[in-house]
C-alpha positions in Angstrom: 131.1 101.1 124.8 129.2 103.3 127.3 128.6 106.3 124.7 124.9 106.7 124.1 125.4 107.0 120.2 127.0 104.0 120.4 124.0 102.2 121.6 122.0 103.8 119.8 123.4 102.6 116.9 124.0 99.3 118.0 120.0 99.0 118.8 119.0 100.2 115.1 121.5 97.7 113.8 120.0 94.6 115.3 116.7 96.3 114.7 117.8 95.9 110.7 119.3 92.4 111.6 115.5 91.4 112.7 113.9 93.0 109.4 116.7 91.7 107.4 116.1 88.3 109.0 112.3 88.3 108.9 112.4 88.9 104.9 114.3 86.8 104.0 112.5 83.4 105.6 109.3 84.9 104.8 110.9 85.4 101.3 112.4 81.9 101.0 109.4 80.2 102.6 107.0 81.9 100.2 108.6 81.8 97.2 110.0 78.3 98.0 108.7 76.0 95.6 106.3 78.0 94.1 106.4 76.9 90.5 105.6 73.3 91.0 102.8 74.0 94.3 100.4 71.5 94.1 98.1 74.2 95.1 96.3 75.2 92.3 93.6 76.7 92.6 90.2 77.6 89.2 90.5 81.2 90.9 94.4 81.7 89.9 93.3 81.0 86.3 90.0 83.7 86.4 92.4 86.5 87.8 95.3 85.9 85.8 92.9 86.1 82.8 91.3 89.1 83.8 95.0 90.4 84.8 96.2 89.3 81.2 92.5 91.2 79.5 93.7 94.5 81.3 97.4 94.3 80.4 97.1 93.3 76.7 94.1 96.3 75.9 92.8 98.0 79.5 89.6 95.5 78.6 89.0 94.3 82.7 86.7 91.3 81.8 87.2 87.3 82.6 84.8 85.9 80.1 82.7 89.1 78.1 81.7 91.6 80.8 83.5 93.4 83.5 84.2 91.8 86.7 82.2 93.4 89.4 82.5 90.5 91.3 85.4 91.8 93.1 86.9 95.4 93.0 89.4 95.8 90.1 92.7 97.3 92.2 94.0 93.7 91.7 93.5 93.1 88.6 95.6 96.2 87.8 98.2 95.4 90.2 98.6 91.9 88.4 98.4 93.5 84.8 100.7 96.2 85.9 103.3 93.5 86.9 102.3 90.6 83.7 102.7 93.7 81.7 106.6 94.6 83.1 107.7 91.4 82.3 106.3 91.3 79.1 103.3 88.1 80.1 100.9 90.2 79.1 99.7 87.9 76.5 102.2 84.9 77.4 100.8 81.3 78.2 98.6 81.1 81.2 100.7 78.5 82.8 103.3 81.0 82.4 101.5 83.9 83.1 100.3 82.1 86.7 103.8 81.6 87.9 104.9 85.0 87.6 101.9 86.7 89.6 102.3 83.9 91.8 105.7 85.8 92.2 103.8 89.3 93.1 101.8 87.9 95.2 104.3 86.1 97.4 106.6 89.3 97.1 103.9 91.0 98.5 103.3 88.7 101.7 106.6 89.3 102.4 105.5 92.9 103.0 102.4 92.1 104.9 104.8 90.0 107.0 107.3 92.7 108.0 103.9 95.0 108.5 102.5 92.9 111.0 105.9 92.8 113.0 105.9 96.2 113.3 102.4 96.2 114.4 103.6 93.7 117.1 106.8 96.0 117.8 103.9 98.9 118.5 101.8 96.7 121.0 104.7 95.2 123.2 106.3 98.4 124.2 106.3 97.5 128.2 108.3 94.2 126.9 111.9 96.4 126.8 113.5 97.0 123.5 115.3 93.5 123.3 112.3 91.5 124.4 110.4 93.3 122.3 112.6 92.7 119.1 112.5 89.2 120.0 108.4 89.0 120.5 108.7 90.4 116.6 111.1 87.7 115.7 108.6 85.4 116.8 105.5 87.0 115.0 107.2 87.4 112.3 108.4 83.6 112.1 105.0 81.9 112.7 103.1 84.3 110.3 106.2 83.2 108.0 105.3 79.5 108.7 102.3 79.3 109.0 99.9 76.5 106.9 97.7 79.2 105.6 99.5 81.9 105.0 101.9 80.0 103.3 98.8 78.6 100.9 97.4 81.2 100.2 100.1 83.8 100.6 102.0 82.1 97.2 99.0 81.8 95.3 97.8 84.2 92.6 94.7 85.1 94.3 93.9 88.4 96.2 94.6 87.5 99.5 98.0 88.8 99.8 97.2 92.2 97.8 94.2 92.9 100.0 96.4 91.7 102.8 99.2 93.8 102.5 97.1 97.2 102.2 94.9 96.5 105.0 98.0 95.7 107.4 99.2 99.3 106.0 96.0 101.0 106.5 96.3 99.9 110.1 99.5 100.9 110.8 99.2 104.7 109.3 96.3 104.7 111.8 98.5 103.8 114.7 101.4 106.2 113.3 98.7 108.8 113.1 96.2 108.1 116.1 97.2 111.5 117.4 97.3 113.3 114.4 93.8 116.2 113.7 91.8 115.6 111.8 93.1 117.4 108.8 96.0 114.8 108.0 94.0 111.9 109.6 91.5 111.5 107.6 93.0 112.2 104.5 95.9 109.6 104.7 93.9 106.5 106.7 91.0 107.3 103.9 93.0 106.9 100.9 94.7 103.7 102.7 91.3 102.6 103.9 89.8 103.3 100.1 92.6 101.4 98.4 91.8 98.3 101.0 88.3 98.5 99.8 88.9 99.0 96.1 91.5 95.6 96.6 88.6 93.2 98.3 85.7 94.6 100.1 85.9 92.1 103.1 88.8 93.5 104.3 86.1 96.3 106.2 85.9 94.9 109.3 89.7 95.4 109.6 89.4 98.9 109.0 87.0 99.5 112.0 89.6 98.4 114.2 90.5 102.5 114.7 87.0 102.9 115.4 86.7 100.3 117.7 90.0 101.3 119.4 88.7 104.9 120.4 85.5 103.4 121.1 86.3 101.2 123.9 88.4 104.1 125.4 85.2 106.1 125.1 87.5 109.1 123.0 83.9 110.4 121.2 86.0 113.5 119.8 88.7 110.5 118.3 85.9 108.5 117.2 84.5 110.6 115.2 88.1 111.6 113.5 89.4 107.8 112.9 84.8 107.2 111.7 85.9 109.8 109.4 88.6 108.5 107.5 86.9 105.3 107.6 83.7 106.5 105.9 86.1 108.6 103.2 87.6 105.1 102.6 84.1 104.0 102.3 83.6 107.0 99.7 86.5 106.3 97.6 85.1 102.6 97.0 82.3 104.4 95.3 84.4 104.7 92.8 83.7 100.8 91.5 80.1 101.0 91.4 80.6 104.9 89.4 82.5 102.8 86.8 80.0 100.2 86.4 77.1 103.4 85.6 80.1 105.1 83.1 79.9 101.4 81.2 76.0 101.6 81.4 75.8 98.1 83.0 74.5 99.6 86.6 72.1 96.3 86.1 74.6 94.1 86.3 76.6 95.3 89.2 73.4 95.5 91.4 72.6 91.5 90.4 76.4 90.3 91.0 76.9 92.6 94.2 73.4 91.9 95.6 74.8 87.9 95.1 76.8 88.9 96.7 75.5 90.4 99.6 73.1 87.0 100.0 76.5 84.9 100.1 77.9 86.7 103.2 74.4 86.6 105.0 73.9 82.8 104.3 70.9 83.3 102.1 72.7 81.7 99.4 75.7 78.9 99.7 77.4 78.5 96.8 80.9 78.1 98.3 82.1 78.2 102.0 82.4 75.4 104.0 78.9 75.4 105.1 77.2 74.9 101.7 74.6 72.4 101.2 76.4 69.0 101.1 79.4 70.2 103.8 79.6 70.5 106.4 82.0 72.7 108.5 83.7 70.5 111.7 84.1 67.9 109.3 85.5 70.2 107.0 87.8 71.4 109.9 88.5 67.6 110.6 89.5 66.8 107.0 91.9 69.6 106.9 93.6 69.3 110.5 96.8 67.8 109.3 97.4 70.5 107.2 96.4 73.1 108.9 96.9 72.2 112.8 99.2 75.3 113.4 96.8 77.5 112.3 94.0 76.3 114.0 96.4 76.4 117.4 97.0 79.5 116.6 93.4 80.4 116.3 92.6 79.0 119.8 95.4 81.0 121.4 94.4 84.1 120.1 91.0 83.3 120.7 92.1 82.8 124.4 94.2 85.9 124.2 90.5 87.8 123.6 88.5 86.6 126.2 91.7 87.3 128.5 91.7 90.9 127.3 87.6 91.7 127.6 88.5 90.4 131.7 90.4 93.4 132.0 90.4 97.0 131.9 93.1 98.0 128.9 94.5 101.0 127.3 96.8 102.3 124.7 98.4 99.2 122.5 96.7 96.7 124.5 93.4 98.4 123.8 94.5 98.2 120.1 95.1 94.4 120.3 91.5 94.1 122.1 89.9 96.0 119.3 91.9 94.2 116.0 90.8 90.9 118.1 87.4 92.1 118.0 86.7 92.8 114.6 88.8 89.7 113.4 87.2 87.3 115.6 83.8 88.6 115.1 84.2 88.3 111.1 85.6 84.7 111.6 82.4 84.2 113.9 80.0 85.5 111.7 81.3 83.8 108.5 81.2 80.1 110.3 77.5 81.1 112.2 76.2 81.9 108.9 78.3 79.4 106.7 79.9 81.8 104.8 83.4 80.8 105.4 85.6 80.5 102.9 89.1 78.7 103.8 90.7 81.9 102.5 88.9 84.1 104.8 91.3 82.7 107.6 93.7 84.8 106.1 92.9 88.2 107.6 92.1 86.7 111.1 95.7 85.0 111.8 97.6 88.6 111.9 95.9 89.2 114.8 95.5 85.8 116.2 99.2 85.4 115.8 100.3 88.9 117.5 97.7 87.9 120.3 99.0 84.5 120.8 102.6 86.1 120.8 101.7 89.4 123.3 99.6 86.9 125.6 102.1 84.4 126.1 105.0 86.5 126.7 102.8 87.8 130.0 101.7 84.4 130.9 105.3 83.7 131.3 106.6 87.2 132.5 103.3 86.9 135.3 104.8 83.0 135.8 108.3 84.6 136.4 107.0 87.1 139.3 105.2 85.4 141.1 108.2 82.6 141.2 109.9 85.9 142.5 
């Protein structure tokens, strides 16, 4: 019992037990119900269509031209998958169900990614406390109101989800790596991110922010590398849209675009003309009261973090707060929300809610002491 390979081995096996664990109630929450979810949504149908186009003839369209509105990496993802089981040119209804599956596959993923983002940024909590602070992350991002929508839905959500929550953890595993297998890796990670949704960016400037605040210029300018090669592989979207000779077109629907996230234009978000946002957040608080908690904890967590000086992981949970909460408060200022939208700002809400309360209580226990 005393033999250090013994514990050792005993430690990775309850490590396994907690992944094991994790998966499988973010599996069965996710995938629980998901045939009959009331939660349909007009945007399942345009994607599984497109999806559907791409895996019957390569032809990525939703109506008769290409969809620029959002980067194609999903669409291929779904097609690929619609296309393995043979839904390629099956029913919609049909069709919708099975990428519903991908999808809420793939949030388990982003799930067990985010715990072991958490297990990186507790590392003072002890190796049991610390497995349990995952548990915990891993069961309210598990449970959660809007990950669980969304998360089960056939939308991109969980696709761009899942790479950006991999994108940040290569930059963690690598944040002392040169530049030469830095940038490489975190760019092709970062590029993927971007080619899946392009609002996922801000969560690729966390690395930035991260050396940033811990004034690391020669860093900085490594981790702004990979993020501007990431930046450079997206180019790739707007290259395809010159080799169909519709350049045109992409500059009207991304330059839409564009006007949507800087308010000019409300066509959706909760702030369009008609809604309006708190009573939008009123209507929804029974459904969605957890979340919004969670929200106000990690928001706490934030302003508890920029009170003091930080470093290492809990200058990485200060800079992934950042950038989340600074999207979230930009898209409500400018009433560009979209309910979805919530759905990269809870990892980091959650994991701060988490890290924060476990020192509230450990700082409670001391000074009981």
């Amino acid at each position: 019992m005393a033999d250090p390979a013994y514990r050792r081995r005993r430690v990775v096996h309850t490590e396994w037990l907690v992944i094991l664990a994790g998966a499988l109630l973010t599996g069965a929450t996710m995938l629980w119900n998901i045939t009959a979810s009331p939660d349909t949504q007009y945007d399942e149908v345009v994607y599984t269509r497109a999806a559907q186009q791409v895996a019957q003839g390569w032809h990525l369209t939703w109506t008769n031209s290409p969809m620029f509105v959002h980067p194609p990496l999903s669409f291929l993802a779904q097609a690929a998958w619609l296309r393995l089981l043979g839904l390629g040119s099956a029913p919609l209804g049909d069709a919708i169900v099975a990428a519903r599956v991908l999808t809420a596959g793939v949030t388990v993923f982003a799930v067990l990614l985010l715990g072991l983002i958490a297990a990186y940024l507790a590392p003072v909590a002890g190796r049991r406390r610390g497995l349990l602070l995952v548990g915990i992350v891993v069961a309210l991002a598990a449970t959660d109101p809007v990950l669980l929508r969304y998360g089960r839905l056939a939308l991109i959500e969980p696709l761009a989800l899942v790479v950006a929550l991999l994108t940040l953890c290569l930059a963690i595993w690598l944040r002392r790596e040169r530049a030469l297998i830095y940038v490489p890796v975190v760019g092709l990670a970062s590029g993927l991110t971007l080619l899946t949704k392009e609002v996922t960016v801000f969560l690729l400037f966390t690395p930035v922010l991260h050396a940033v605040l811990g004034r690391e210029w020669r860093r900085a300018a490594i981790v702004l590398g990979g993020f501007l090669w990431g930046l450079g592989l997206w180019l790739l979207f707007p290259l395809w849209s010159v080799a169909l000779g519709l350049t045109s077109d992409f500059v009207d629907i991304k330059f839409a675009t564009v006007q949507r996230l800087l308010g000019l234009l409300q066509i959706t978000g909760w702030n369009r003309p008609g809604v309006s946002f708190l009573a939008a957040i009123g209507d929804q608080f029974g459904q969605y009261a957890a979340s919004y908690v969670v929200l106000a904890c990690g928001g706490i967590a934030l302003v508890w973090l920029l009170t003091r000086a930080v470093t290492g992981a809990s200058r990485w949970l200060l800079a992934w707060l950042l950038t989340s909460y600074a999207f979230g408060a930009y898209t409500v200022l400018l009433g560009t929300l979209n309910e979805q939208f919530f759905v990269y700002i809870l990892p980091a809400a959650i994991v701060g809610s988490v890290l924060a309360g476990d020192a509230a209580i450990a700082r409670l226990a001391a000074g009981r002491r």
